[in-house]
N, CA, C and O atoms as a Maestro MAE file, in Angstrom:
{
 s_m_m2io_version
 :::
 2.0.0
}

f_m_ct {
 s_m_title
 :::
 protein
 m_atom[308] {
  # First column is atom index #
  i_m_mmod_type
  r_m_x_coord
  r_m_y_coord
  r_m_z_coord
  i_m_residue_number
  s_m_chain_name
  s_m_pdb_residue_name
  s_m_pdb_atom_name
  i_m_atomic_number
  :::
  1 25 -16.128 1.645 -6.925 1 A "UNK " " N  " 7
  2 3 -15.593 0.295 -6.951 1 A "UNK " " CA " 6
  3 2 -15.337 -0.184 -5.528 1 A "UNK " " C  " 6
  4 15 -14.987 0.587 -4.635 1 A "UNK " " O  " 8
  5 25 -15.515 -1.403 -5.368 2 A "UNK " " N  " 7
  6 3 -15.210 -1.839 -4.018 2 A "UNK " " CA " 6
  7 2 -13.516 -2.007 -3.741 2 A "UNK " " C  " 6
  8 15 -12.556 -1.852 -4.497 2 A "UNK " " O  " 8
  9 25 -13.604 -2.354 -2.454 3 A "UNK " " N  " 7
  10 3 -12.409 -2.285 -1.751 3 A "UNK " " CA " 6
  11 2 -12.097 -4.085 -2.362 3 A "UNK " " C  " 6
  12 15 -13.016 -4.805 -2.752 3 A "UNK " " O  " 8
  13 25 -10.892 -4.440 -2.324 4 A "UNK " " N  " 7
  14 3 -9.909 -5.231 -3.035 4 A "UNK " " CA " 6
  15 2 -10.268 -6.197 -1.454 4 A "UNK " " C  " 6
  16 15 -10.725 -5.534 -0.523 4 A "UNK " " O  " 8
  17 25 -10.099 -7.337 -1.288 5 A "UNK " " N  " 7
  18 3 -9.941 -8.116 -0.192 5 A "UNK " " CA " 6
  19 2 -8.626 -8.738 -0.397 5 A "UNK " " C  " 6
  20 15 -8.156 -9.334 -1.367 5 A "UNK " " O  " 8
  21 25 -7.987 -8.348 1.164 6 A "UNK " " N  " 7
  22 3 -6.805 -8.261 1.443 6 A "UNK " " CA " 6
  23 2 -6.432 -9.761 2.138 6 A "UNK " " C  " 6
  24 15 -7.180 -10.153 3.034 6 A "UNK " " O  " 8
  25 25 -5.516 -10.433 1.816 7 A "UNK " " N  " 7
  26 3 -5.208 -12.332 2.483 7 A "UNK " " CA " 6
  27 2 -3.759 -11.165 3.833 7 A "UNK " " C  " 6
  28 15 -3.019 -10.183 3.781 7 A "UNK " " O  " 8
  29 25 -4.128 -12.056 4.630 8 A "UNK " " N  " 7
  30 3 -3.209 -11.819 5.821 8 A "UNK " " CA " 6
  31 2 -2.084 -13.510 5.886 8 A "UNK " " C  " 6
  32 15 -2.414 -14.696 5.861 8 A "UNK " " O  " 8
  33 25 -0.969 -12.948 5.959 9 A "UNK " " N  " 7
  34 3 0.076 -13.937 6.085 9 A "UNK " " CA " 6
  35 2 1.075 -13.370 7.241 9 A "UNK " " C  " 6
  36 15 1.026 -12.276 7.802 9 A "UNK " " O  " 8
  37 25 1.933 -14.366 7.415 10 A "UNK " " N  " 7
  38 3 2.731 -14.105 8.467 10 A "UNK " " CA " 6
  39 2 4.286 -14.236 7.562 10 A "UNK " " C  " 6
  40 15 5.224 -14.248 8.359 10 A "UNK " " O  " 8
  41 25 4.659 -14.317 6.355 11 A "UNK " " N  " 7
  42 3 5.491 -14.320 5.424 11 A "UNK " " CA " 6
  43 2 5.370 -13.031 4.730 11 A "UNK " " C  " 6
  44 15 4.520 -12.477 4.033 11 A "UNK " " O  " 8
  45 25 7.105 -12.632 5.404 12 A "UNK " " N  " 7
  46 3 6.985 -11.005 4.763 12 A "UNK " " CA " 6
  47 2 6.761 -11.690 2.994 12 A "UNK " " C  " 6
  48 15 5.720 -11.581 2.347 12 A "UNK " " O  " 8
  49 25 7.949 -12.329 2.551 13 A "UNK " " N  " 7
  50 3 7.672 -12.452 1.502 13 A "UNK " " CA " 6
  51 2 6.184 -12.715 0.362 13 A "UNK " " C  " 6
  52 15 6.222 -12.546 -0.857 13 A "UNK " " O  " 8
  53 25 5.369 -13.011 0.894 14 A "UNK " " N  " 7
  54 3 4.039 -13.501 0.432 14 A "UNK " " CA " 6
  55 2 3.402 -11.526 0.299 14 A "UNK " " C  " 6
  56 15 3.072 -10.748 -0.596 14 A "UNK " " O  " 8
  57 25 3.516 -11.518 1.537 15 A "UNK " " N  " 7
  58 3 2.684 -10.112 2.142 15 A "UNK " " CA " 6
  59 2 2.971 -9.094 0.946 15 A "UNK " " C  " 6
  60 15 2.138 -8.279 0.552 15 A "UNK " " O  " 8
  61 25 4.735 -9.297 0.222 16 A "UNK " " N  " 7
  62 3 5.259 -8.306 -0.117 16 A "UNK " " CA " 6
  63 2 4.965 -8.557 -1.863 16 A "UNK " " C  " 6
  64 15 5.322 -7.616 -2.571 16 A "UNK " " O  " 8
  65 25 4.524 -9.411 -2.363 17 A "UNK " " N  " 7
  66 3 4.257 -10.139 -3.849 17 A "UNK " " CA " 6
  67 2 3.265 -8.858 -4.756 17 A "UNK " " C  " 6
  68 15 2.699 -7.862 -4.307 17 A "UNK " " O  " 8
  69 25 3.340 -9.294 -5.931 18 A "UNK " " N  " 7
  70 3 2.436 -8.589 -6.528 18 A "UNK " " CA " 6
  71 2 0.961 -8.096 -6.568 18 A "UNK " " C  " 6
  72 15 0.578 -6.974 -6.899 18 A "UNK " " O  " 8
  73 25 -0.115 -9.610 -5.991 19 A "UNK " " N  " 7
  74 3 -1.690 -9.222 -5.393 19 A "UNK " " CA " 6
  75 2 -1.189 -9.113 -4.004 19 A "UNK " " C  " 6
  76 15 -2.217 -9.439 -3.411 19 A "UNK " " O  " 8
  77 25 -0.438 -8.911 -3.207 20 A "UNK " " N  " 7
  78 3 -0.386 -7.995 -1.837 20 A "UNK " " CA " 6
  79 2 -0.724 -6.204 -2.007 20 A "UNK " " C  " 6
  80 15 -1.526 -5.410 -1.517 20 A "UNK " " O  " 8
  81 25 0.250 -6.162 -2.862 21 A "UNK " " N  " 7
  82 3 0.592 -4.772 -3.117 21 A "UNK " " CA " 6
  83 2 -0.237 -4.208 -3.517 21 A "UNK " " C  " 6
  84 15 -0.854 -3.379 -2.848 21 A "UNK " " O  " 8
  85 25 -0.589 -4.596 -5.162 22 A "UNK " " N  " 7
  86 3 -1.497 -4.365 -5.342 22 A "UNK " " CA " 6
  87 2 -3.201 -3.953 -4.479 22 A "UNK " " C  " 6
  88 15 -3.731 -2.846 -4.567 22 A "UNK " " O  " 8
  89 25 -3.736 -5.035 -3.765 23 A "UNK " " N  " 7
  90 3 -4.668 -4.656 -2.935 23 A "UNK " " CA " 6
  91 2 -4.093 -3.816 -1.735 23 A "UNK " " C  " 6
  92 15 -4.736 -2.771 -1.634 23 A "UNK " " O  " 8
  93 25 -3.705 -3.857 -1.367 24 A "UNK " " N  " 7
  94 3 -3.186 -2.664 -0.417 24 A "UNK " " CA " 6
  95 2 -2.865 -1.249 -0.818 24 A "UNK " " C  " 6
  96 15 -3.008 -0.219 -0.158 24 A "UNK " " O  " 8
  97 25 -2.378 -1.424 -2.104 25 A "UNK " " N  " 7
  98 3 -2.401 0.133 -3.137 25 A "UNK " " CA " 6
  99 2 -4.198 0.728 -3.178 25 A "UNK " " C  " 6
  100 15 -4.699 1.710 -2.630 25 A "UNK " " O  " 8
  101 25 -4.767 -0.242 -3.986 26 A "UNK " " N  " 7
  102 3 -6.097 -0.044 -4.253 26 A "UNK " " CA " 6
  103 2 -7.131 0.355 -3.385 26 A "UNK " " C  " 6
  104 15 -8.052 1.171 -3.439 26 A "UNK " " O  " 8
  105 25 -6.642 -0.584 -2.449 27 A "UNK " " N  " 7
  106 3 -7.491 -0.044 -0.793 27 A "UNK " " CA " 6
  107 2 -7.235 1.313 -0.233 27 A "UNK " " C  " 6
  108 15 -8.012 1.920 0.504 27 A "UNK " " O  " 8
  109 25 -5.941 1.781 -0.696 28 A "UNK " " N  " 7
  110 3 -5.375 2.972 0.339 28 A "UNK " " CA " 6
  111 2 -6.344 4.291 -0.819 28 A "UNK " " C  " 6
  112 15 -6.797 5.308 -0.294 28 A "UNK " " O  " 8
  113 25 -6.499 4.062 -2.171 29 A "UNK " " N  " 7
  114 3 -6.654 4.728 -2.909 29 A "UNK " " CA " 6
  115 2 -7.782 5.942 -2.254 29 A "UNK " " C  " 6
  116 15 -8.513 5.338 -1.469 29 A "UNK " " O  " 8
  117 25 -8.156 7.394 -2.307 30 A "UNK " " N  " 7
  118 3 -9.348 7.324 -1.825 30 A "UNK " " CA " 6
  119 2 -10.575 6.961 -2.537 30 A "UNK " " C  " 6
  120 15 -10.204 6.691 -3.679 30 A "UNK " " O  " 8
  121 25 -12.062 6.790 -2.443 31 A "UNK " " N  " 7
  122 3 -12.847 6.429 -3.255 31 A "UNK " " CA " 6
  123 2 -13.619 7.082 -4.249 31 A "UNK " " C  " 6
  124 15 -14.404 6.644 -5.090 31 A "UNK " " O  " 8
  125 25 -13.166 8.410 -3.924 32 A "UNK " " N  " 7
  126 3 -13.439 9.390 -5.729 32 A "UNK " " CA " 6
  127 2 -12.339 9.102 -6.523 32 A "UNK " " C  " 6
  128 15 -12.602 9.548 -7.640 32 A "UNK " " O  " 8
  129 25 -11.224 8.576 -6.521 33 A "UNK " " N  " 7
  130 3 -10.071 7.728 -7.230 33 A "UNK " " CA " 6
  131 2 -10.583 6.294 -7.547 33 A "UNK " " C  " 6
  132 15 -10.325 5.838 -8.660 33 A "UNK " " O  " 8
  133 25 -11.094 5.751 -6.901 34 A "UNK " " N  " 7
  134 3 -11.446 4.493 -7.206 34 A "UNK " " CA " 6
  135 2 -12.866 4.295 -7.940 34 A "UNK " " C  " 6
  136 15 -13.129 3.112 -8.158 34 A "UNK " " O  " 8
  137 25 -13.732 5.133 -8.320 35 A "UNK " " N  " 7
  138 3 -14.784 5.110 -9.057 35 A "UNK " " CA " 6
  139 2 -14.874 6.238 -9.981 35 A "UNK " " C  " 6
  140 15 -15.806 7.010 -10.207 35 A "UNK " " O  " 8
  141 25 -13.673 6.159 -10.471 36 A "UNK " " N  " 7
  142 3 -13.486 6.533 -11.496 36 A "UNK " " CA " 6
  143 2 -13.701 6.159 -12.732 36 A "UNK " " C  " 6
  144 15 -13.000 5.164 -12.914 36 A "UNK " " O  " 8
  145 25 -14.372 6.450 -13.815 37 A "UNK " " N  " 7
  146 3 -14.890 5.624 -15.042 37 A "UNK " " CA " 6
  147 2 -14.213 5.739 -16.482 37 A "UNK " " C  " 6
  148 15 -14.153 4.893 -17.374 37 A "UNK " " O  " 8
  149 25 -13.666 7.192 -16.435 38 A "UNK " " N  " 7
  150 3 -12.482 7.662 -17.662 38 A "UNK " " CA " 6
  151 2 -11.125 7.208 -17.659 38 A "UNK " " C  " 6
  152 15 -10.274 7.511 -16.823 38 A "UNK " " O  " 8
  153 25 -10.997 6.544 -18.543 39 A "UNK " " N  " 7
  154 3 -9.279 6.091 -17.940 39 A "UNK " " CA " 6
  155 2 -8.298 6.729 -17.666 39 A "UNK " " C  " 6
  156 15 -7.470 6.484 -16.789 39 A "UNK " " O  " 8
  157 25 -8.341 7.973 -18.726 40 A "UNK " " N  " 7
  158 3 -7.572 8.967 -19.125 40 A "UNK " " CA " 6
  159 2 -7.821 9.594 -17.399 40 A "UNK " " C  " 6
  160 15 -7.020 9.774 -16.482 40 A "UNK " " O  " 8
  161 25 -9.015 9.762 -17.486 41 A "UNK " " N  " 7
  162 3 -8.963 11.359 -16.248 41 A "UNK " " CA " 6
  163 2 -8.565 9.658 -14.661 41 A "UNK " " C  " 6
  164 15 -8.310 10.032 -13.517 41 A "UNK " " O  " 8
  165 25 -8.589 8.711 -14.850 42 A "UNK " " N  " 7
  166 3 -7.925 7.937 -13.599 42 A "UNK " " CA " 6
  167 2 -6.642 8.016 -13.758 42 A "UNK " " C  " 6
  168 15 -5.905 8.276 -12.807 42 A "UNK " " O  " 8
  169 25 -6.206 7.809 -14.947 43 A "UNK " " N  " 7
  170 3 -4.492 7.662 -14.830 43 A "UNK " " CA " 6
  171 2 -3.938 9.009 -14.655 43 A "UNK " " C  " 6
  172 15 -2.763 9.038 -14.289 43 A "UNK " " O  " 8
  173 25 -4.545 10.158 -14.842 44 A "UNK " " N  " 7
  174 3 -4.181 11.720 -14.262 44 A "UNK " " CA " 6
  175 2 -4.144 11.829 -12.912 44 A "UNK " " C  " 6
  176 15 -3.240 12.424 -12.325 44 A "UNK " " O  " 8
  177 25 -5.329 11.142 -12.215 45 A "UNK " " N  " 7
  178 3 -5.726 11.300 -10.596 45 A "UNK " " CA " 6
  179 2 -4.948 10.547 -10.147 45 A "UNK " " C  " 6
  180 15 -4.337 11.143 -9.259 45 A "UNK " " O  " 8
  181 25 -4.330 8.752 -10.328 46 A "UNK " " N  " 7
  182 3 -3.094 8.671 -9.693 46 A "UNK " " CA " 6
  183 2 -1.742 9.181 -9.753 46 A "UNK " " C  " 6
  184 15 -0.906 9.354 -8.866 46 A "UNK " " O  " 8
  185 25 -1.710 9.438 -11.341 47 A "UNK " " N  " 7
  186 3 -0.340 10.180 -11.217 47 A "UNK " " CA " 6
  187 2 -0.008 11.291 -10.114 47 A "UNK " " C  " 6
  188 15 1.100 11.395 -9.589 47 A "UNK " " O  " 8
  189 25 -1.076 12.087 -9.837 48 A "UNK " " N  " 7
  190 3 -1.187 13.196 -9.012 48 A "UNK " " CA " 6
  191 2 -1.139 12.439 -7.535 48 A "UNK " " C  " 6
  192 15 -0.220 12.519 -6.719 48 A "UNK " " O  " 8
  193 25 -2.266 11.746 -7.416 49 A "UNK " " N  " 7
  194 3 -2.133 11.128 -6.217 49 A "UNK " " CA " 6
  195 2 -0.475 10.593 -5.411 49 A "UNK " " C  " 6
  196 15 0.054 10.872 -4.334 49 A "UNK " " O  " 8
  197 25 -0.133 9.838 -6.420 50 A "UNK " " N  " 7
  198 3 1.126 9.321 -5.807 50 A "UNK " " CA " 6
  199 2 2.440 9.895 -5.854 50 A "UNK " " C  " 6
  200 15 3.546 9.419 -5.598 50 A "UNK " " O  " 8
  201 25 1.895 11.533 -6.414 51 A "UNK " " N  " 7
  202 3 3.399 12.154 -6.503 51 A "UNK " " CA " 6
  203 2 3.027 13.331 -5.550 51 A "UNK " " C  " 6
  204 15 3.618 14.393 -5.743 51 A "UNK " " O  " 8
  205 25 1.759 13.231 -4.151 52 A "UNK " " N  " 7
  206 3 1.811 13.786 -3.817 52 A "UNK " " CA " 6
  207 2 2.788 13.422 -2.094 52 A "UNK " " C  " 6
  208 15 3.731 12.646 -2.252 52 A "UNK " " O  " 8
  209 25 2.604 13.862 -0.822 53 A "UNK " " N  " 7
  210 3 2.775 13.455 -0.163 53 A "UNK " " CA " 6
  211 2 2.467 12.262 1.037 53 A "UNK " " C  " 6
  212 15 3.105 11.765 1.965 53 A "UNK " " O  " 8
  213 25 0.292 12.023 0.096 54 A "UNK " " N  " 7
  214 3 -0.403 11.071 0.064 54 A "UNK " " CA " 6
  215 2 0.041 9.732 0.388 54 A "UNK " " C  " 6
  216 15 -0.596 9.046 1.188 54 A "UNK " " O  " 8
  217 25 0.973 9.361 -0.116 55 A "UNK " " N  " 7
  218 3 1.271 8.214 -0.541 55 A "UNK " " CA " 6
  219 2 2.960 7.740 -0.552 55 A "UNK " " C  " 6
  220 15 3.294 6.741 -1.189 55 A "UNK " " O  " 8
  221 25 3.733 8.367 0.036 56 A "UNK " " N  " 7
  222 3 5.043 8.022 -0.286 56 A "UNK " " CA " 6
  223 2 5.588 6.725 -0.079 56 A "UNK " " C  " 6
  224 15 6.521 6.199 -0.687 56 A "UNK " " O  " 8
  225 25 4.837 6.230 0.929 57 A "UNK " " N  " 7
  226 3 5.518 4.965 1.402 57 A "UNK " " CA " 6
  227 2 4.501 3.629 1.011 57 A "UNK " " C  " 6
  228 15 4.428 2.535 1.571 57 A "UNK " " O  " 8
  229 25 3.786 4.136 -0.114 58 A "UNK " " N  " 7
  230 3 3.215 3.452 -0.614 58 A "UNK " " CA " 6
  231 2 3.893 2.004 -1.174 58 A "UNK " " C  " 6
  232 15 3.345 1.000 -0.719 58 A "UNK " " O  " 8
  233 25 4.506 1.881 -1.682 59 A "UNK " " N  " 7
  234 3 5.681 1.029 -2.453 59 A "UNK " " CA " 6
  235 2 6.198 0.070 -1.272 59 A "UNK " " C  " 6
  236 15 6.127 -1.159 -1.303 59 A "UNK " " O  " 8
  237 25 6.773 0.903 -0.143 60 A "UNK " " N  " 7
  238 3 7.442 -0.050 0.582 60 A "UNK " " CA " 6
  239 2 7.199 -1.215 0.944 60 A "UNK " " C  " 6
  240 15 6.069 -1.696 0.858 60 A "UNK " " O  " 8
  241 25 8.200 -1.839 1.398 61 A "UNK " " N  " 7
  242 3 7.738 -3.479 1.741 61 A "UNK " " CA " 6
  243 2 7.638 -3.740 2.846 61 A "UNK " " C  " 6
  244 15 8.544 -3.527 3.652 61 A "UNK " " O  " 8
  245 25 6.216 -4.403 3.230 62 A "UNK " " N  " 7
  246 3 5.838 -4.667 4.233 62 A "UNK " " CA " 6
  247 2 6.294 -5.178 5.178 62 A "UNK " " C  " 6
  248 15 6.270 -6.391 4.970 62 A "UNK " " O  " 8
  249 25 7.003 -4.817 6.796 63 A "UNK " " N  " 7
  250 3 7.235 -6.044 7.205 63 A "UNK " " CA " 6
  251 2 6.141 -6.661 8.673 63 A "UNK " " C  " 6
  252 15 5.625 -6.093 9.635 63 A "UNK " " O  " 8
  253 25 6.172 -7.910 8.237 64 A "UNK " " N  " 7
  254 3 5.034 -8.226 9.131 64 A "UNK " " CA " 6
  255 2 5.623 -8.882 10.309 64 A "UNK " " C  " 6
  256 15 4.669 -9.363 10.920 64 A "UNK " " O  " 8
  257 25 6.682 -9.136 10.916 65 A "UNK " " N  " 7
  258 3 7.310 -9.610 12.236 65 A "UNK " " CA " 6
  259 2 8.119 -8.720 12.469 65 A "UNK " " C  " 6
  260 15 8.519 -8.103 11.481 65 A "UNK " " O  " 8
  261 25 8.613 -8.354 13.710 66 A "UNK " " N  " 7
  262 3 9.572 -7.937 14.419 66 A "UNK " " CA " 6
  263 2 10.615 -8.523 15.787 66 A "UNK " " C  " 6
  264 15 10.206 -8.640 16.942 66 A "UNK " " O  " 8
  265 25 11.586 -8.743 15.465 67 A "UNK " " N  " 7
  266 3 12.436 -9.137 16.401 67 A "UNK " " CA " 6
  267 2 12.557 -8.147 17.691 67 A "UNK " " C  " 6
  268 15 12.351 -6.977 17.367 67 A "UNK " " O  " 8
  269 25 12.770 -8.285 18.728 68 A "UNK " " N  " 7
  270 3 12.949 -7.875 19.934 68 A "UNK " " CA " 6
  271 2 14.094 -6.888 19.911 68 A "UNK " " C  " 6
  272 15 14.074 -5.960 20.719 68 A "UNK " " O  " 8
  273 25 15.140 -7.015 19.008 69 A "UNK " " N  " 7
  274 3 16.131 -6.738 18.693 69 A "UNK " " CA " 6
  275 2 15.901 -5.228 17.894 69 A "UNK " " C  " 6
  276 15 16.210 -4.108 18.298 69 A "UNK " " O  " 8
  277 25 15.240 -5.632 16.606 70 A "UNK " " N  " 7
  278 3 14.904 -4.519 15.524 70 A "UNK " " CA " 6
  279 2 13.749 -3.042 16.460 70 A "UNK " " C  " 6
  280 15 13.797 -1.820 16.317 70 A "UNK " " O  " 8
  281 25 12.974 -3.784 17.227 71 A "UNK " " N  " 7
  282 3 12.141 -2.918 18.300 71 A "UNK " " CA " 6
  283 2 12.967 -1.728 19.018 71 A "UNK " " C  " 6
  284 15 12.973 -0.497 19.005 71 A "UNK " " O  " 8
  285 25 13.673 -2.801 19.663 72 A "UNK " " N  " 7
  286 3 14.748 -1.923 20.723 72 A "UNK " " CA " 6
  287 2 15.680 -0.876 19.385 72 A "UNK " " C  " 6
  288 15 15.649 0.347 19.525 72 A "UNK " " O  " 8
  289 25 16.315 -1.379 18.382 73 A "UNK " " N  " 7
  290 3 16.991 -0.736 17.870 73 A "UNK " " CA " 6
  291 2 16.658 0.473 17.280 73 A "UNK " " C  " 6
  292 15 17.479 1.316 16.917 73 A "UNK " " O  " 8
  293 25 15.406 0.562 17.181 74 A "UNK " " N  " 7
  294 3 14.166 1.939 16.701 74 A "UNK " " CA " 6
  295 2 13.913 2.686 17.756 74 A "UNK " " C  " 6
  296 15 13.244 3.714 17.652 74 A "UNK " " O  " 8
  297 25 14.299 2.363 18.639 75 A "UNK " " N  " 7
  298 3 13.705 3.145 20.090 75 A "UNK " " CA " 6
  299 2 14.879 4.303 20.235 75 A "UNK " " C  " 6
  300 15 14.759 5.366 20.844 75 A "UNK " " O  " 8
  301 25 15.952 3.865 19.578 76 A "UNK " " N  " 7
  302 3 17.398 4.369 20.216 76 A "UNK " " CA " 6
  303 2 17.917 4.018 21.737 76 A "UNK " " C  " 6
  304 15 18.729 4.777 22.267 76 A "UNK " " O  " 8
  305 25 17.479 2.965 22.363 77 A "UNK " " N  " 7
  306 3 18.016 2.420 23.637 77 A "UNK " " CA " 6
  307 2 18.882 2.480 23.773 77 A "UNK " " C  " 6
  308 15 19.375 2.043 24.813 77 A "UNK " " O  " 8
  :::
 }
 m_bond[307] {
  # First column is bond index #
  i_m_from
  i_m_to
  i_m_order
  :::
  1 1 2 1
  2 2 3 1
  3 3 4 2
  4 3 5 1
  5 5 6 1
  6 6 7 1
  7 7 8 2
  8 7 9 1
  9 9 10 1
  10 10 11 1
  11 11 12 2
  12 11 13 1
  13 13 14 1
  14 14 15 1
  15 15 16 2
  16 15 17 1
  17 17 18 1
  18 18 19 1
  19 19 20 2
  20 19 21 1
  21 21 22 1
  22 22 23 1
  23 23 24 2
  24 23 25 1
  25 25 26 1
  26 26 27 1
  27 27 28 2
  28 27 29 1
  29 29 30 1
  30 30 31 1
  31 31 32 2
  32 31 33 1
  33 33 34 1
  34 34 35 1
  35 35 36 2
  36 35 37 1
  37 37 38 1
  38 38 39 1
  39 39 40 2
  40 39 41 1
  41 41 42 1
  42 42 43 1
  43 43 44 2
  44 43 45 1
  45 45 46 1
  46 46 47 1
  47 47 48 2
  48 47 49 1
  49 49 50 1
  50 50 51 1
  51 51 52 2
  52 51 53 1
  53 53 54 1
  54 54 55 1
  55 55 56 2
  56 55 57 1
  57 57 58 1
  58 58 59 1
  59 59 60 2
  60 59 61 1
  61 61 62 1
  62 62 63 1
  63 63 64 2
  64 63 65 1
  65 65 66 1
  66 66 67 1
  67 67 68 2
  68 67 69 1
  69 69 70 1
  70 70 71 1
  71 71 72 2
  72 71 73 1
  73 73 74 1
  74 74 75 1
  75 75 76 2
  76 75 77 1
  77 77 78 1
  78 78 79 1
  79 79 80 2
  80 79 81 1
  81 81 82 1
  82 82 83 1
  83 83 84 2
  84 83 85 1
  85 85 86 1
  86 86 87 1
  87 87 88 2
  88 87 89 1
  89 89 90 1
  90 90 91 1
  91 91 92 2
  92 91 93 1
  93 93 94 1
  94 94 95 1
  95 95 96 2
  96 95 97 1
  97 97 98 1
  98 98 99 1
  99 99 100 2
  100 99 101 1
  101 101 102 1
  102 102 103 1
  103 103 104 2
  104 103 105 1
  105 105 106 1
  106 106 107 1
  107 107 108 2
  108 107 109 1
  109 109 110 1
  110 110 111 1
  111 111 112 2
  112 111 113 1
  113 113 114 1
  114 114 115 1
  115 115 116 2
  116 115 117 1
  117 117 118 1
  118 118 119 1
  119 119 120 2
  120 119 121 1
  121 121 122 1
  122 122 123 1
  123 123 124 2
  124 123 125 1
  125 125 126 1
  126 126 127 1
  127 127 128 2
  128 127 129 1
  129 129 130 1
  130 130 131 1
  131 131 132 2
  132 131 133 1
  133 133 134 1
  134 134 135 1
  135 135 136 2
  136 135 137 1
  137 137 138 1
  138 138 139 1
  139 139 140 2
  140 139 141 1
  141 141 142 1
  142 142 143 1
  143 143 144 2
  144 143 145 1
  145 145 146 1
  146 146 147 1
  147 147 148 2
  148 147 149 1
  149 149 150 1
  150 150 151 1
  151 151 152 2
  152 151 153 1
  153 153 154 1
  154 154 155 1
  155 155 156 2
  156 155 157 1
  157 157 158 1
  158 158 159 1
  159 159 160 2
  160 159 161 1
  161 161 162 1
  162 162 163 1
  163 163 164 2
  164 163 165 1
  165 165 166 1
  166 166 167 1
  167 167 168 2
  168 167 169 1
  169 169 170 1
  170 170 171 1
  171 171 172 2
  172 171 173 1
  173 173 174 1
  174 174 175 1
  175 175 176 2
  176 175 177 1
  177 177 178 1
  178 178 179 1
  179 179 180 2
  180 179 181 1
  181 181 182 1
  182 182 183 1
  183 183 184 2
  184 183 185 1
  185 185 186 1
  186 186 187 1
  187 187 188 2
  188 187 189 1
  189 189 190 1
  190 190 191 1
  191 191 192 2
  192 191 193 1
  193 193 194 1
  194 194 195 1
  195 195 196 2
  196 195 197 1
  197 197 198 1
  198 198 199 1
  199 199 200 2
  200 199 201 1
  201 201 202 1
  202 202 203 1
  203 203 204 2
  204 203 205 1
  205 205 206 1
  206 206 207 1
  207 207 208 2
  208 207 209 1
  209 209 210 1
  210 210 211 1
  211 211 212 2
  212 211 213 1
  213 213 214 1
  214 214 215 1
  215 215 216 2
  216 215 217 1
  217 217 218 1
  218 218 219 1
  219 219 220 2
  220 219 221 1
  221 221 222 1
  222 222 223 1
  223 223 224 2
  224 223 225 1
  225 225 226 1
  226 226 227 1
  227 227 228 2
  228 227 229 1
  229 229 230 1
  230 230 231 1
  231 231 232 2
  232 231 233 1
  233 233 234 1
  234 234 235 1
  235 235 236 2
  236 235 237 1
  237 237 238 1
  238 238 239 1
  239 239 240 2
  240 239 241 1
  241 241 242 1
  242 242 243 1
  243 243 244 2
  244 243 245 1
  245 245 246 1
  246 246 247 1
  247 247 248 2
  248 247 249 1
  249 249 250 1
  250 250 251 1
  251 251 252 2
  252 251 253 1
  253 253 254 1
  254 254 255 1
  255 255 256 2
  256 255 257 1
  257 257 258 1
  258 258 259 1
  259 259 260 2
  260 259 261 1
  261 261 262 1
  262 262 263 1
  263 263 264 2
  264 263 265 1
  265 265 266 1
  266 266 267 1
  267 267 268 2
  268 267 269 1
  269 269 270 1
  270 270 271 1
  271 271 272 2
  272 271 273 1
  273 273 274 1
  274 274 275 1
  275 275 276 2
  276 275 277 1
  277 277 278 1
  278 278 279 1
  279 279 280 2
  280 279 281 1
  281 281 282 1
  282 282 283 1
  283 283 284 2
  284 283 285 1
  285 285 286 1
  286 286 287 1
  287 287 288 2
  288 287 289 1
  289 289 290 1
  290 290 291 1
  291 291 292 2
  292 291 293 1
  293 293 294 1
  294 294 295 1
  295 295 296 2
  296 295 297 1
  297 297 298 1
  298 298 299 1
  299 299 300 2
  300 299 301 1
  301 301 302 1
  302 302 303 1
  303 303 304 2
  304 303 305 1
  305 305 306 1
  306 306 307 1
  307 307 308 2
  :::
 }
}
């Protein structure tokens, strides 16, 4: 299956919506997961997939700006 085409925004909120996620899940998938044809044996391969270490931060929400502030505060300055 092909790769999902991904919209670029500058709104975490948009970025972070349901077809964000979604294509960004699908994309990360690898592609013996994604051409998969059994449903049964796909919904086994993600379960596995995403309960491995593969994928943990899969879910999280994107953020697409950073303040000068939040930068420095990651650095431990």
């Amino acid at each position: 299956m092909a790769l999902v085409k991904q919209t670029h925004s500058k709104s975490s909120l948009y970025m972070n919506c349901i077809t964000c996620k979604f294509s960004r899940l699908w994309n990360d998938l690898p592609q013996s997961i994604r051409t998969i044809e059994s449903l049964p044996l796909f919904v086994r391969c993600i379960d596995a997939y995403y309960s491995s270490e593969n994928a943990l931060n899969a879910l999280e929400p994107v953020s697409v700006s950073h303040s000068t502030s939040d930068i420095l505060g990651t650095l431990n300055v």
